[in-house]
DRENTORKOL-3810 file (N, C-alpha, C; in nm, 4 decimals):
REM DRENTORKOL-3810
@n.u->15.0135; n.v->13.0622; n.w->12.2859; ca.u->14.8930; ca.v->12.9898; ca.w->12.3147; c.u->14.9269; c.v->12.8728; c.w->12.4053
@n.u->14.8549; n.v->12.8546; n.w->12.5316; ca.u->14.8544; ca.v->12.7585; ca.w->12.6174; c.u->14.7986; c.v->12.6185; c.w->12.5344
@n.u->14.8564; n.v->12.4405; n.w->12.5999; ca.u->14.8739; ca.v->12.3959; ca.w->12.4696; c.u->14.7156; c.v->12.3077; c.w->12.5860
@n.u->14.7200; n.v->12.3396; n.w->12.7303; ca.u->14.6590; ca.v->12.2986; ca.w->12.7899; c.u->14.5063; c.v->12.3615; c.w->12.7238
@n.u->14.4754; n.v->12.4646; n.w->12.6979; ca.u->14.3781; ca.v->12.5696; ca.w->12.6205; c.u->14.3367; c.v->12.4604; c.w->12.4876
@n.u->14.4130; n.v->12.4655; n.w->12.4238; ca.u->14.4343; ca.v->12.3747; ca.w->12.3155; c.u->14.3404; c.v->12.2345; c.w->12.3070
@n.u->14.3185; n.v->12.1752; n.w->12.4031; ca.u->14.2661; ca.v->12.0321; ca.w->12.4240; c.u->14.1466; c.v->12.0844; c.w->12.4065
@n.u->14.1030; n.v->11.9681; n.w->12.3546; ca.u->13.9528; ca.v->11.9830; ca.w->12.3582; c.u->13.8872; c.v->11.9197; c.w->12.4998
@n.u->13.8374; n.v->11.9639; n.w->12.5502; ca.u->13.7713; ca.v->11.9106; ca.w->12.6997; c.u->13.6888; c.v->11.7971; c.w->12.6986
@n.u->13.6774; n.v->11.7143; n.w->12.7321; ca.u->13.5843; ca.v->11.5762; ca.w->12.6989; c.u->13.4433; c.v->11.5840; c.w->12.7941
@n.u->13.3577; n.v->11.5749; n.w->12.7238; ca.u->13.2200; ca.v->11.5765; ca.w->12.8536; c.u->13.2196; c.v->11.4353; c.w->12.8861
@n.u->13.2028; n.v->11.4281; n.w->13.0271; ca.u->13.1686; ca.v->11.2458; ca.w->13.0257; c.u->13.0391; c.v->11.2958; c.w->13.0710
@n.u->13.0024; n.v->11.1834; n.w->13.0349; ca.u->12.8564; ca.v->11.1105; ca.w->13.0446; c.u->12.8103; c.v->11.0770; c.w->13.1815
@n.u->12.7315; n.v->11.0930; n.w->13.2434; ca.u->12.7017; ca.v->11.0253; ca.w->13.4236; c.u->12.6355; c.v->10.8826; c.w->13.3795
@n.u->12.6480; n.v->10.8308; n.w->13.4818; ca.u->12.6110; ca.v->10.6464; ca.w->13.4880; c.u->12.4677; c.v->10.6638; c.w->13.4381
@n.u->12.3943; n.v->10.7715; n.w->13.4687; ca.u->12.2193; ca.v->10.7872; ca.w->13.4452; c.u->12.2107; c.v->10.8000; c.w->13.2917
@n.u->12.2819; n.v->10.9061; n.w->13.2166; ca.u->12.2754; ca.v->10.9335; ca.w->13.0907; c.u->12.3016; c.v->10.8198; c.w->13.0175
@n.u->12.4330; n.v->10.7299; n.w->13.0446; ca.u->12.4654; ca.v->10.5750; ca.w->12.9939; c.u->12.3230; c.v->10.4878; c.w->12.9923
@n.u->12.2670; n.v->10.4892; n.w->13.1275; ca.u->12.1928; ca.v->10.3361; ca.w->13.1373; c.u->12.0495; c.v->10.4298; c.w->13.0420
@n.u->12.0336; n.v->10.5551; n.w->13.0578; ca.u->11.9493; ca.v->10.6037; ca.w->12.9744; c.u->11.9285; c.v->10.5739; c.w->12.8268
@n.u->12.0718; n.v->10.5894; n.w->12.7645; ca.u->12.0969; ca.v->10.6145; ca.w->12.6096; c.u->12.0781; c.v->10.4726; c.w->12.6042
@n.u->12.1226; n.v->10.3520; n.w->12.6969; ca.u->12.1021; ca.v->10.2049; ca.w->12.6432; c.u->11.9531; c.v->10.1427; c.w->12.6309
@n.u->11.8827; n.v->10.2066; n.w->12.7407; ca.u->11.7335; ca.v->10.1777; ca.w->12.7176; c.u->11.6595; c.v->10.2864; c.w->12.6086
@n.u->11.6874; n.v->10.3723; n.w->12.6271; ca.u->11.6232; ca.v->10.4100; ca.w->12.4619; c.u->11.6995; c.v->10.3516; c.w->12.3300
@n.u->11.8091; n.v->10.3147; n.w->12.3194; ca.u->11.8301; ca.v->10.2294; ca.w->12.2109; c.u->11.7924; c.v->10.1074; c.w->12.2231
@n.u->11.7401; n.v->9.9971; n.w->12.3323; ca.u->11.6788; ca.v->9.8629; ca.w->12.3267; c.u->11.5721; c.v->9.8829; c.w->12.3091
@n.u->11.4601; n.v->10.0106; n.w->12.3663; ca.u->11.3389; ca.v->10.0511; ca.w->12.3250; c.u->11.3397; c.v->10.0739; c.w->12.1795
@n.u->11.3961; n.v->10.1816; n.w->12.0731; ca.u->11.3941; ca.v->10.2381; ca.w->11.9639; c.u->11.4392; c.v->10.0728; c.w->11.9012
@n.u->11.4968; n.v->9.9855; n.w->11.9150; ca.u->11.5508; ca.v->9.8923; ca.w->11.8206; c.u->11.4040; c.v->9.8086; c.w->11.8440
@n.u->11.3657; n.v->9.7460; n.w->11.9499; ca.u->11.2439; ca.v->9.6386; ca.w->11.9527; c.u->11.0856; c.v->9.7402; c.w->11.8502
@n.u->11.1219; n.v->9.8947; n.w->11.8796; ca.u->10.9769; ca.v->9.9414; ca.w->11.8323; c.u->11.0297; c.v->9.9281; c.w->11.6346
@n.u->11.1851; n.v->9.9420; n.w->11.6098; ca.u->11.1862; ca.v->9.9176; ca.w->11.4443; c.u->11.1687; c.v->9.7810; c.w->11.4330
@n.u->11.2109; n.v->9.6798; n.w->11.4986; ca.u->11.1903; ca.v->9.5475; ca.w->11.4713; c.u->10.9956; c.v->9.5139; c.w->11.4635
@n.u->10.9422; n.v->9.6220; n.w->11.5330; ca.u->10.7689; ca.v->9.5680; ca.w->11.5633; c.u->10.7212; c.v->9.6359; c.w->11.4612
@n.u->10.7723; n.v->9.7126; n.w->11.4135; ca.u->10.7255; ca.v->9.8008; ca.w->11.2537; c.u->10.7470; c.v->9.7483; c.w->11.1458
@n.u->10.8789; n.v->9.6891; n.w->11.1354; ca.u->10.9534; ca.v->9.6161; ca.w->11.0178; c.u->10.8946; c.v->9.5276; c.w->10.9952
@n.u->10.8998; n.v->9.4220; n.w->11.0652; ca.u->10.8711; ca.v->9.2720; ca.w->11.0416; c.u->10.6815; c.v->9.2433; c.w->10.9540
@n.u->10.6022; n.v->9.3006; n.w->11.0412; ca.u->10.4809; ca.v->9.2947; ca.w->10.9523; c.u->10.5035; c.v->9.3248; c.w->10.7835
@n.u->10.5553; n.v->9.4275; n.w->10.7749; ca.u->10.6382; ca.v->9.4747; ca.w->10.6295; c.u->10.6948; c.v->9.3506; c.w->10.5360
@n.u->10.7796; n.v->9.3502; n.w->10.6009; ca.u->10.8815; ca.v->9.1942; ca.w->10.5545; c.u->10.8428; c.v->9.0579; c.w->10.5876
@n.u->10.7002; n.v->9.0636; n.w->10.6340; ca.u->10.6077; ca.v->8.8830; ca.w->10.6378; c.u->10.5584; c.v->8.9067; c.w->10.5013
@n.u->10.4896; n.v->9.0310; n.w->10.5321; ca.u->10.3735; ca.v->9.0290; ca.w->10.4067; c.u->10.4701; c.v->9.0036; c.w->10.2643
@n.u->10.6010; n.v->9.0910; n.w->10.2859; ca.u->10.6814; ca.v->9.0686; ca.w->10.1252; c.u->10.7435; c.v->8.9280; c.w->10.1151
@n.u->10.7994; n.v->8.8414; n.w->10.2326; ca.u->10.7695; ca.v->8.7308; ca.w->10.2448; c.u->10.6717; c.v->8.6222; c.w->10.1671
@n.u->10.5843; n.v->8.6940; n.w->10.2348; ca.u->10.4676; ca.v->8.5778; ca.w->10.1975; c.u->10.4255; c.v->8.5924; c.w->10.0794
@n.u->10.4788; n.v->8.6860; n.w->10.0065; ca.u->10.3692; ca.v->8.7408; ca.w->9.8868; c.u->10.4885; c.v->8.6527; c.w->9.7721
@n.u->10.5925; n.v->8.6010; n.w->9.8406; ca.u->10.6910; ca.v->8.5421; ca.w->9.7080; c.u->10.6713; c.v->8.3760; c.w->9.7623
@n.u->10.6027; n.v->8.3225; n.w->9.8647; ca.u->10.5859; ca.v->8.1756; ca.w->9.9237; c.u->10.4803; c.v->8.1048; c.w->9.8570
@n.u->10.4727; n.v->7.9560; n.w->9.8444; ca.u->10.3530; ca.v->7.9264; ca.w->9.7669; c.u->10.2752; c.v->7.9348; c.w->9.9009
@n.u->10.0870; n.v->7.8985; n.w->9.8618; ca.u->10.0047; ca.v->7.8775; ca.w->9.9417; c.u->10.0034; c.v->7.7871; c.w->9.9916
@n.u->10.0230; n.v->7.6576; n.w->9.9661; ca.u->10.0501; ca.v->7.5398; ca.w->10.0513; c.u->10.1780; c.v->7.5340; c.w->10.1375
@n.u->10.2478; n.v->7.5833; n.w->10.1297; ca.u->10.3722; ca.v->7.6464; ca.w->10.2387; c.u->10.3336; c.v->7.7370; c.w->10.3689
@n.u->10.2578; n.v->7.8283; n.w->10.3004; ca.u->10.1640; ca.v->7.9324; ca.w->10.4310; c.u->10.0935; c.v->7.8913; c.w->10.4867
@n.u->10.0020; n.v->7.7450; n.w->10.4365; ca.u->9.8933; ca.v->7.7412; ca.w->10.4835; c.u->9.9317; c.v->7.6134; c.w->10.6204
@n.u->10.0462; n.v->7.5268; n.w->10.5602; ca.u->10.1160; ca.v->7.3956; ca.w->10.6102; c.u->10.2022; c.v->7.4368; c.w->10.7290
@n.u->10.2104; n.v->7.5546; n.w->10.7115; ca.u->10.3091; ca.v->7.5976; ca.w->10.8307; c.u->10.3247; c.v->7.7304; c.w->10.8788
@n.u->10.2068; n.v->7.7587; n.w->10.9770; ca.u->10.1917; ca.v->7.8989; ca.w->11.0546; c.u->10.2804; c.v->7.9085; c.w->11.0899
@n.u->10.2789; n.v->8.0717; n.w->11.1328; ca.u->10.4040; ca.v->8.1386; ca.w->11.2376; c.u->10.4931; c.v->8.2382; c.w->11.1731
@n.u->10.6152; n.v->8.2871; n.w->11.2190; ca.u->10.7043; ca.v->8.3324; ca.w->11.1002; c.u->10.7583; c.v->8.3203; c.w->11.0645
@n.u->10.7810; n.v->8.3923; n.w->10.9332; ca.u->10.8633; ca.v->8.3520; ca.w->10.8222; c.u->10.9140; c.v->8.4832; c.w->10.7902
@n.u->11.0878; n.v->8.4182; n.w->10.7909; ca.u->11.1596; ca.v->8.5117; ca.w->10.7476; c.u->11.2599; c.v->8.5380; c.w->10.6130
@n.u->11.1907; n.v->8.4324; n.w->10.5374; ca.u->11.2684; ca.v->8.4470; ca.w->10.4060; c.u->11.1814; c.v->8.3597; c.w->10.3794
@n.u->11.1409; n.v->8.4035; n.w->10.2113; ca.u->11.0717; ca.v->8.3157; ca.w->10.1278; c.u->11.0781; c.v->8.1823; c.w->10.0992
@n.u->10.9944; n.v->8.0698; n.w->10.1157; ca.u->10.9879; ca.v->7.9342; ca.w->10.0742; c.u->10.9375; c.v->7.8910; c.w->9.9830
@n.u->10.9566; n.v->7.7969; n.w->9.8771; ca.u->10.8842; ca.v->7.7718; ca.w->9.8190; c.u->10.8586; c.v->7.8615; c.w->9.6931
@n.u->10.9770; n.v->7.9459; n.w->9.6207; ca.u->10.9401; ca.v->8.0976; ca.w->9.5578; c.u->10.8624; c.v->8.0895; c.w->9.4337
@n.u->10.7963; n.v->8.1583; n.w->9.4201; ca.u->10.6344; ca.v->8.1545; ca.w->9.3396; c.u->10.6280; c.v->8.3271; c.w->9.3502
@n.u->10.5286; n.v->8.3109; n.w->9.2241; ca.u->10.5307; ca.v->8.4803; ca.w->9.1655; c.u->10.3539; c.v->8.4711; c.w->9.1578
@n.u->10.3140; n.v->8.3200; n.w->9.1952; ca.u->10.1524; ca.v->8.2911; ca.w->9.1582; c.u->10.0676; c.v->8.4374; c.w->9.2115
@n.u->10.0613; n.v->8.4859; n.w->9.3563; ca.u->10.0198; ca.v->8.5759; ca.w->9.3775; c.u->10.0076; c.v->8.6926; c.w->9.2795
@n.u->10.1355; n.v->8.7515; n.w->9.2612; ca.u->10.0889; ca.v->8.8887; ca.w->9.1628; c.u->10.0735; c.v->8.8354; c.w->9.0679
@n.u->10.0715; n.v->8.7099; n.w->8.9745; ca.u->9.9941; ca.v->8.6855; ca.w->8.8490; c.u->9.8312; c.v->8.7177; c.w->8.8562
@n.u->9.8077; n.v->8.6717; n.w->8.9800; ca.u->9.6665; ca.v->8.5987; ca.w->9.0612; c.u->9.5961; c.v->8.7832; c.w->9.0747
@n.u->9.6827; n.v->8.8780; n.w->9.1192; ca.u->9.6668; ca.v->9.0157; ca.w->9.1349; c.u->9.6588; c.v->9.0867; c.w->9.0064
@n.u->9.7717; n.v->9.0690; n.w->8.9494; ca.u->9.7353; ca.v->9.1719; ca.w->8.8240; c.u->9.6302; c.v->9.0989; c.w->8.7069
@n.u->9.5530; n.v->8.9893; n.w->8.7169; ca.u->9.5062; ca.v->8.9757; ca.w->8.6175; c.u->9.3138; c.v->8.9243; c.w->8.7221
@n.u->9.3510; n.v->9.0129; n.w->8.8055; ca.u->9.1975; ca.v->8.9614; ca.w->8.8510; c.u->9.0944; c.v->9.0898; c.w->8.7878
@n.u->9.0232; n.v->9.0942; n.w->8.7389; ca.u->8.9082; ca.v->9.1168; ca.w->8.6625; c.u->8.8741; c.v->9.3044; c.w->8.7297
@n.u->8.9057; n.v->9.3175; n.w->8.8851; ca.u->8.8323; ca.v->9.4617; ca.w->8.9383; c.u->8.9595; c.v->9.5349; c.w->8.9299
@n.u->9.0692; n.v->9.4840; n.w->8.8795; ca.u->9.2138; ca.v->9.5654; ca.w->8.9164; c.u->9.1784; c.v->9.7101; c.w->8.8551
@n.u->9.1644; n.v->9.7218; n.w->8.7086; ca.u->9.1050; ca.v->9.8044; ca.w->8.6284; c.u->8.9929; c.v->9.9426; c.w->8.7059
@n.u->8.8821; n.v->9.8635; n.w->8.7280; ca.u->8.7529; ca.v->9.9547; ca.w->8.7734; c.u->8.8266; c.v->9.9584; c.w->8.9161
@n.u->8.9496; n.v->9.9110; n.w->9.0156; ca.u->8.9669; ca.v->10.0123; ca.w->9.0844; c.u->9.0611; c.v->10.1145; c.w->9.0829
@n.u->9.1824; n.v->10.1319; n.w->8.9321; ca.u->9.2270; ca.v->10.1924; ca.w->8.9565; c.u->9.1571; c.v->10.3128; c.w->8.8502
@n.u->9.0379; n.v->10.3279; n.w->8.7807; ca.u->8.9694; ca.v->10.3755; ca.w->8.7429; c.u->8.9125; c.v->10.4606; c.w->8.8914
@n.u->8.8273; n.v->10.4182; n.w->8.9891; ca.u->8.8099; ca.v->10.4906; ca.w->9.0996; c.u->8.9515; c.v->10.5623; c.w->9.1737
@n.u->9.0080; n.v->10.4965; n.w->9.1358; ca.u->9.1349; ca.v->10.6139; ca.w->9.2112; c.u->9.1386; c.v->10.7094; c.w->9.1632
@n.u->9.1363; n.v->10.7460; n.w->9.0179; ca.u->9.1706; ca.v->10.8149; ca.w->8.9569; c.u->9.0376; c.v->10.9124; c.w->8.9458
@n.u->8.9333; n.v->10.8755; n.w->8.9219; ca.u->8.8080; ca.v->10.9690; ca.w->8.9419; c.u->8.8211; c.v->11.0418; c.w->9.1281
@n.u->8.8859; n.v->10.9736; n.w->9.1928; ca.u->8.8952; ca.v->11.0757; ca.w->9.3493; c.u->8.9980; c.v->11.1974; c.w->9.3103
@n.u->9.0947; n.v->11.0925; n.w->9.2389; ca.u->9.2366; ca.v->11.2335; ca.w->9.2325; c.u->9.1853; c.v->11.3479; c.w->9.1117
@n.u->9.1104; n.v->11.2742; n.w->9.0353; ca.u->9.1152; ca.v->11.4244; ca.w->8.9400; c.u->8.9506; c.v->11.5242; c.w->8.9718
@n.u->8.8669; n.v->11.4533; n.w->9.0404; ca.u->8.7722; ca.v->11.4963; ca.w->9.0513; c.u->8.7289; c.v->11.5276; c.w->9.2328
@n.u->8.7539; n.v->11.4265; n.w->9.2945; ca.u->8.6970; ca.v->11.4932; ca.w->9.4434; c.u->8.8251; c.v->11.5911; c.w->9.4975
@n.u->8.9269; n.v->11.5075; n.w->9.5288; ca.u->8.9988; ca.v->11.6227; ca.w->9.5561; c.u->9.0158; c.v->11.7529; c.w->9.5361
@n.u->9.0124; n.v->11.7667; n.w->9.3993; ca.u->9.0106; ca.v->11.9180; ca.w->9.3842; c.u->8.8934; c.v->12.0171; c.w->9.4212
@n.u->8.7658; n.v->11.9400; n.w->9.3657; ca.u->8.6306; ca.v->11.9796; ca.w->9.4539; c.u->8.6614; c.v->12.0037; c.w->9.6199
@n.u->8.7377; n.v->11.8527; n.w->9.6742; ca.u->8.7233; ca.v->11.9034; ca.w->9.8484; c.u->8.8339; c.v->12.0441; c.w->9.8686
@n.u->8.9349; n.v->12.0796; n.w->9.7807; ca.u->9.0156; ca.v->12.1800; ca.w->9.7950; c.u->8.9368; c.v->12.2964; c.w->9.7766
@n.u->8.8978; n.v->12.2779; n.w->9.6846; ca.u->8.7717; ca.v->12.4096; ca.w->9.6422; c.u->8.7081; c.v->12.4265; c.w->9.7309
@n.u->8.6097; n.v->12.3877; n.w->9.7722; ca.u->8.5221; ca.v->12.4148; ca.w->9.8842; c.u->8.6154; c.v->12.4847; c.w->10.0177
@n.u->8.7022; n.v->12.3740; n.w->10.0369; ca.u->8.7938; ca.v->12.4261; ca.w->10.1592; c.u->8.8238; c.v->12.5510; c.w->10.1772
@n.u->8.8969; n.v->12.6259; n.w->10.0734; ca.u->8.9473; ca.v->12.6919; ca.w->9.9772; c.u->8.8247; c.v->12.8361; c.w->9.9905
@n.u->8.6999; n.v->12.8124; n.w->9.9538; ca.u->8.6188; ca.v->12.9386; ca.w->9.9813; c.u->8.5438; c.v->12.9143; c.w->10.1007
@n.u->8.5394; n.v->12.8182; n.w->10.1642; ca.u->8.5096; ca.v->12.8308; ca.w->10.2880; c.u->8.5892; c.v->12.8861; c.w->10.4199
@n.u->8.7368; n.v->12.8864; n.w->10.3856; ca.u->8.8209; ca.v->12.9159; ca.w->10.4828; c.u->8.8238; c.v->13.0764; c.w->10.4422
@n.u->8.7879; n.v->13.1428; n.w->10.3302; ca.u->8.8177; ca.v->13.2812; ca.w->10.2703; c.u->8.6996; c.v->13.3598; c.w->10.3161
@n.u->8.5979; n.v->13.2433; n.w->10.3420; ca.u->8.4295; ca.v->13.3524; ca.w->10.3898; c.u->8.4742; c.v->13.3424; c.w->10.5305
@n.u->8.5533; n.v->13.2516; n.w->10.5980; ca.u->8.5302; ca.v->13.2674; ca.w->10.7501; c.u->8.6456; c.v->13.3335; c.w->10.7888
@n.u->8.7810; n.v->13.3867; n.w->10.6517; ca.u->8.8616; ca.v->13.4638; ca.w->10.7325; c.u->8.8321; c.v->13.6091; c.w->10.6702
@n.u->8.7539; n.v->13.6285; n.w->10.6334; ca.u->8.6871; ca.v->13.7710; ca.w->10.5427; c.u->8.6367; c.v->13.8495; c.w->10.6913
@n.u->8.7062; n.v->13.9720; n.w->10.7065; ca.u->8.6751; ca.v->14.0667; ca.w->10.8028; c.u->8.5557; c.v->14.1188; c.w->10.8114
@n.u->8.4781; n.v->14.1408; n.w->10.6848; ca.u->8.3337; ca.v->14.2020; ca.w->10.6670; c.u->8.2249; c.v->14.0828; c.w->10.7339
@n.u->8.3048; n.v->13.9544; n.w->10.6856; ca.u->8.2185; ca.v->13.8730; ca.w->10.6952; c.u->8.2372; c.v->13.7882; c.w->10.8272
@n.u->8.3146; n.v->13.7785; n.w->10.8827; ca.u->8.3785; ca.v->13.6779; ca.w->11.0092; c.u->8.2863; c.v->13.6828; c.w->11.1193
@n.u->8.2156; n.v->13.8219; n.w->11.1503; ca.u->8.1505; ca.v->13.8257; ca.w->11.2747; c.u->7.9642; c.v->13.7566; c.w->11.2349
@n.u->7.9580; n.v->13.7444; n.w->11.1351; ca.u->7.8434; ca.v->13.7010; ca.w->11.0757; c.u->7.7768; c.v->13.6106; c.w->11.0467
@n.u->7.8900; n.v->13.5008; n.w->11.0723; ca.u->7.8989; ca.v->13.3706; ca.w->10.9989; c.u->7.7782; c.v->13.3017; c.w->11.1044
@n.u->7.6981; n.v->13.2117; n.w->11.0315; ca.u->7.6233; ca.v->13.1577; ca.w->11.1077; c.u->7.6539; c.v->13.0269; c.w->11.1532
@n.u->7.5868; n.v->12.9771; n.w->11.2653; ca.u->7.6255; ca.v->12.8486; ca.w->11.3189; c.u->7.6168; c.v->12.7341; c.w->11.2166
@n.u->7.5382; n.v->12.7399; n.w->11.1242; ca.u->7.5221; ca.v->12.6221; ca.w->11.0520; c.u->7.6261; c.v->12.6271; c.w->10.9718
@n.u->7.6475; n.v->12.7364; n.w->10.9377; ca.u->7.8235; ca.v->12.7348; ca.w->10.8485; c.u->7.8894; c.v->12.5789; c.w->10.9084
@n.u->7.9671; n.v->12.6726; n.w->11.0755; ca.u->8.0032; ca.v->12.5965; ca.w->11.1257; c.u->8.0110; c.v->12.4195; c.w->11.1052
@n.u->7.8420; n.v->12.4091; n.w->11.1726; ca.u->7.8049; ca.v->12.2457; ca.w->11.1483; c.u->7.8303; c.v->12.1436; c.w->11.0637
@n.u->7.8054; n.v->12.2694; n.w->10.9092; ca.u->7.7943; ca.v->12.1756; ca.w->10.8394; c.u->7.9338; c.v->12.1957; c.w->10.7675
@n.u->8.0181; n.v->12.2405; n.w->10.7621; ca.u->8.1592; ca.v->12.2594; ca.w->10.6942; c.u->8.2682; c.v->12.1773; c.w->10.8017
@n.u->8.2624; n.v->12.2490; n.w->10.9114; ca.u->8.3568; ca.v->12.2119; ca.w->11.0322; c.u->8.2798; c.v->12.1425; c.w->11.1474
@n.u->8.1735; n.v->12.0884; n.w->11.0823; ca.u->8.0910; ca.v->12.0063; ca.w->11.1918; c.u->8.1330; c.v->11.9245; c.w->11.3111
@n.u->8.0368; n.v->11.9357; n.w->11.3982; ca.u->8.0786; ca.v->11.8799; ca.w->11.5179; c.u->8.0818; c.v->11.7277; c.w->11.5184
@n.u->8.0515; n.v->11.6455; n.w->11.4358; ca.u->8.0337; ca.v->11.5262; ca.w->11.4639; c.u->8.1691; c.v->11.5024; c.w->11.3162
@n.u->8.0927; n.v->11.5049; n.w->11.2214; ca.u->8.2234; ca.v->11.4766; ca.w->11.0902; c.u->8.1695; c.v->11.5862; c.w->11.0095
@n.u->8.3408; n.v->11.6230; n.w->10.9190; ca.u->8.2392; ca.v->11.7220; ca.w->10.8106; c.u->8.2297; c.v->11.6836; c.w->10.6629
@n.u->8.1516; n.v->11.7797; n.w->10.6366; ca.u->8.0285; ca.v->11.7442; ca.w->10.5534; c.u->8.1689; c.v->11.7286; c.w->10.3930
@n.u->8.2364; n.v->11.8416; n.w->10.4001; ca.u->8.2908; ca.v->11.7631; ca.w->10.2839; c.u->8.3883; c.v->11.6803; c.w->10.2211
@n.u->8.4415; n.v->11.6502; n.w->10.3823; ca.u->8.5256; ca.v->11.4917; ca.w->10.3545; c.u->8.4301; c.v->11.4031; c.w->10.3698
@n.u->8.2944; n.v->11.4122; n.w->10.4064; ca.u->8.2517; ca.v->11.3313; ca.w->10.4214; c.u->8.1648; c.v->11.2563; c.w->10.2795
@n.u->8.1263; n.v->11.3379; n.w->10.2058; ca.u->8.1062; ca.v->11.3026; ca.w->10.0392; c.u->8.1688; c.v->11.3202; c.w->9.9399
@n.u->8.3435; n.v->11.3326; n.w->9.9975; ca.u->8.4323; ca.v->11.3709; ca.w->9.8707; c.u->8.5626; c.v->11.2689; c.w->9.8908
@n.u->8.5159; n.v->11.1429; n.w->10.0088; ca.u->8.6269; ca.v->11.0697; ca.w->10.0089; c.u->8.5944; c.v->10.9125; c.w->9.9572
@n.u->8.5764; n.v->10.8758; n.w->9.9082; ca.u->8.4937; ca.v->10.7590; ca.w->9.9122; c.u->8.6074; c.v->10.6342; c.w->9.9687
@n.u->8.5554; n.v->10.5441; n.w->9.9656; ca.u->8.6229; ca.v->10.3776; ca.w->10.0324; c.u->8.6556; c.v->10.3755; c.w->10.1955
@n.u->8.5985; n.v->10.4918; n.w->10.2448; ca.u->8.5484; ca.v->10.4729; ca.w->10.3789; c.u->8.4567; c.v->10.4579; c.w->10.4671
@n.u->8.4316; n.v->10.3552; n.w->10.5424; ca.u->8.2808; ca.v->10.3429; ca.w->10.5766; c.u->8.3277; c.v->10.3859; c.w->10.6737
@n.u->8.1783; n.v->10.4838; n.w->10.6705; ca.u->8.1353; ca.v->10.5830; ca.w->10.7855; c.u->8.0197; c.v->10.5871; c.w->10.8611
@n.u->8.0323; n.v->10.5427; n.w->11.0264; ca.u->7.9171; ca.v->10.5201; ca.w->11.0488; c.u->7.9023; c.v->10.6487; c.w->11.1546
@n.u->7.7755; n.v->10.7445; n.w->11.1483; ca.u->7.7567; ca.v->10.8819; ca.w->11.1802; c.u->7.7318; c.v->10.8198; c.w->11.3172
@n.u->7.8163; n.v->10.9331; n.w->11.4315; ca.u->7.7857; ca.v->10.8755; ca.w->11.5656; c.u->7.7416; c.v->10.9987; c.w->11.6400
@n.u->7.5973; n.v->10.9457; n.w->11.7340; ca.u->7.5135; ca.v->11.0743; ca.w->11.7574; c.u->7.6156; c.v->11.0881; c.w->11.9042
@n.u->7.6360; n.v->11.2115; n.w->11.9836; ca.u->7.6810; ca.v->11.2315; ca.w->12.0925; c.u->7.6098; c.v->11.3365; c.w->12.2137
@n.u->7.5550; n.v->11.3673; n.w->12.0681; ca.u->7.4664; ca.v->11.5387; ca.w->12.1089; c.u->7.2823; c.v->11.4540; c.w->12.1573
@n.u->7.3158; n.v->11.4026; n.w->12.2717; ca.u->7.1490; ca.v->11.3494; ca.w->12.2964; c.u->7.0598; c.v->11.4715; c.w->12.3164
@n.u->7.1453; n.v->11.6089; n.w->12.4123; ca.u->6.9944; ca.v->11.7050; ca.w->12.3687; c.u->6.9246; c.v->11.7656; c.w->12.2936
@n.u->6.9993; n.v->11.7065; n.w->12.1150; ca.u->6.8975; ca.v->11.7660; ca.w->12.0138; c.u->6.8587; c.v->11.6606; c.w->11.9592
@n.u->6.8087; n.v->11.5689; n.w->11.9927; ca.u->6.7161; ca.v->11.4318; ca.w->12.0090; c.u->6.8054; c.v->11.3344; c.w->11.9054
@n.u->6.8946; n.v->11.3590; n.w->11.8704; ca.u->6.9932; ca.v->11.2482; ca.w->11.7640; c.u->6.9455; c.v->11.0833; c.w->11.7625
@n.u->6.8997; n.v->11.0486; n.w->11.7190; ca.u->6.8928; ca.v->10.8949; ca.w->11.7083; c.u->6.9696; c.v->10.7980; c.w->11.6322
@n.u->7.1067; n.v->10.8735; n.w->11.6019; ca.u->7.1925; ca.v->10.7807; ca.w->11.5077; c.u->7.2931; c.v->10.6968; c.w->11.5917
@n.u->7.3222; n.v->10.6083; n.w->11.5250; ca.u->7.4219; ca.v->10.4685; ca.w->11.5967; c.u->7.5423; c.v->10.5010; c.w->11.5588
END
C-alpha cells in the first residue's frame, strides 16, 4: 500500500466559503442573541422588585433587587383557578370535538363514492375561504375579527 494513498487529502476552503461561514456565524449569533434576550429580561425581571424596573428603564441583565413578590402576586390572584379550569375544558372537550369533525370531514371528502359530489358549501364552511368554521368555535382566547374580501357576494364585514 502506497503510504502517499494513505493520507487523508485535506479540502481547503476558498477565501468565499471562509468570509461566507464568518457572516453566517455573525448573522446566526446576533439572530440567537435577538431571540434570547427578550426570554432572559422577562426571567430577569420577573425576580427584580418593581421600584427597580420602574426607577430604571432599559436592560437588564441580571436580577436586582431579588424578590419572589411577582409569583406570590401570580399564584394567588383570584382568576388563576377559572383559567386553568378553561384550559382544561379546551383540552378535554374542544379539541377532541375539533379532531372529530376533522376526522369525518377529511373521510367524506377522501371517500371515492363520495369525492366527486361534495358540495361547495362543504368546502366553505369546513375549509372555508375566509376562516374555518371549526377552529373557529372550537378555539377559544382568540379574538377573531371576520374579514370580508369577497366584495362580489355583497360581504359587509370589517
Amino acid at each position: 500500500m502506497n503510504k502517499n494513498n494513505s493520507k487523508r487529502l485535506k479540502s481547503r476552503e476558498s477565501r468565499g466559503d471562509r468570509i461566507f461561514s464568518g457572516v453566517n456565524v455573525v448573522i446566526l449569533l446576533l439572530l440567537c442573541v435577538v431571540t434570547l434576550y427578550p426570554i432572559w429580561y422577562v426571567l430577569c425581571a420577573s425576580f427584580t422588585s418593581n421600584t427597580y424596573l420602574i426607577s430604571h428603564p432599559g436592560m437588564i441583565l441580571w436580577p436586582h433587587e431579588f424578590t419572589l413578590g411577582a409569583y406570590k402576586l401570580a399564584l394567588t390572584h383570584p382568576l388563576l383557578i377559572s383559567g386553568y379550569k378553561n384550559i382544561l375544558i379546551v383540552l378535554f372537550v374542544s379539541l377532541p370535538l375539533n379532531i372529530l369533525l376533522t376526522l369525518f370531514t377529511g373521510y367524506f371528502m377522501a371517500a371515492k363514492k363520495v369525492s366527486n359530489s361534495v358540495p361547495d358549501f362543504v368546502y366553505d364552511v369546513f375549509f372555508g375561504r375566509y376562516d374555518s368554521f371549526v377552529s373557529e368555535y372550537t378555539e377559544p382566547g382568540i379574538v377573531q375579527f371576520p374579514v370580508c374580501t369577497d366584495f362580489a357576494r355583497g360581504c359587509e364585514c370589517l
